[in-house]
N, C-alpha and C positions, 0 to 999 in steps of 0.2 A: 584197761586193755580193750573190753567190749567198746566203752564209750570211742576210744580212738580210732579203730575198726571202722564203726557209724561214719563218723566225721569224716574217715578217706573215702569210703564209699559214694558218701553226700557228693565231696569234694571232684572224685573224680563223676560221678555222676554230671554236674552243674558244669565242669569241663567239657565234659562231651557236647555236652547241646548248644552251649555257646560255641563252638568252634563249627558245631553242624549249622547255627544259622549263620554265621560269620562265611565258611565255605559257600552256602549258597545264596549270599546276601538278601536273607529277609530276614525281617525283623517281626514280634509279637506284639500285643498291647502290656504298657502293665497298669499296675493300680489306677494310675492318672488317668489313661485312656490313650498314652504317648507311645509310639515305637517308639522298641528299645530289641538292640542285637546282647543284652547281657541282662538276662533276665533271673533270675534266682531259681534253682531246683523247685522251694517251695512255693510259688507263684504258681509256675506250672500246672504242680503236684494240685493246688487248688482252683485251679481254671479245669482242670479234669474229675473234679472231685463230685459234679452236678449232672458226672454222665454216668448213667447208668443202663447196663444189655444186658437181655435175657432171653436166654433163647433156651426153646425147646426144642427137641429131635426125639420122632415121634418112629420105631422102629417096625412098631406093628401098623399097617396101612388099615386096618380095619376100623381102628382107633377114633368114635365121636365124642366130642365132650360135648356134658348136658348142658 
């Protein structure tokens, strides 16, 4: 039941983004280095995987680090 859940999620996820670059006709790299408008959820998922943000919000203004 969980398992099937995952896979519609995946499913409609990888839906979405293909028809978002399909709507706006661009395409991404994939593995090869080729445009391509029909890219796999997990492609993605790992072209985003090597980004990492961190942010601090510092509320006291007085606040120096050593």
């Amino acid at each position: 039941m969980v398992m099937g859940l995952c896979l519609l999620v995946y499913s409609l996820g990888q839906r979405a983004l293909r028809q978002s670059l399909k709507r706006g006709s661009q395409t991404i790299q994939n593995q090869l280095g080729k445009a391509t408008s029909t890219p796999t959820l997990d492609w993605v998922f790992q072209c985003f995987m090597s980004i990492h943000l961190l942010t601090f919000r510092f509320f006291e203004t007085d606040f120096q680090p050593q």
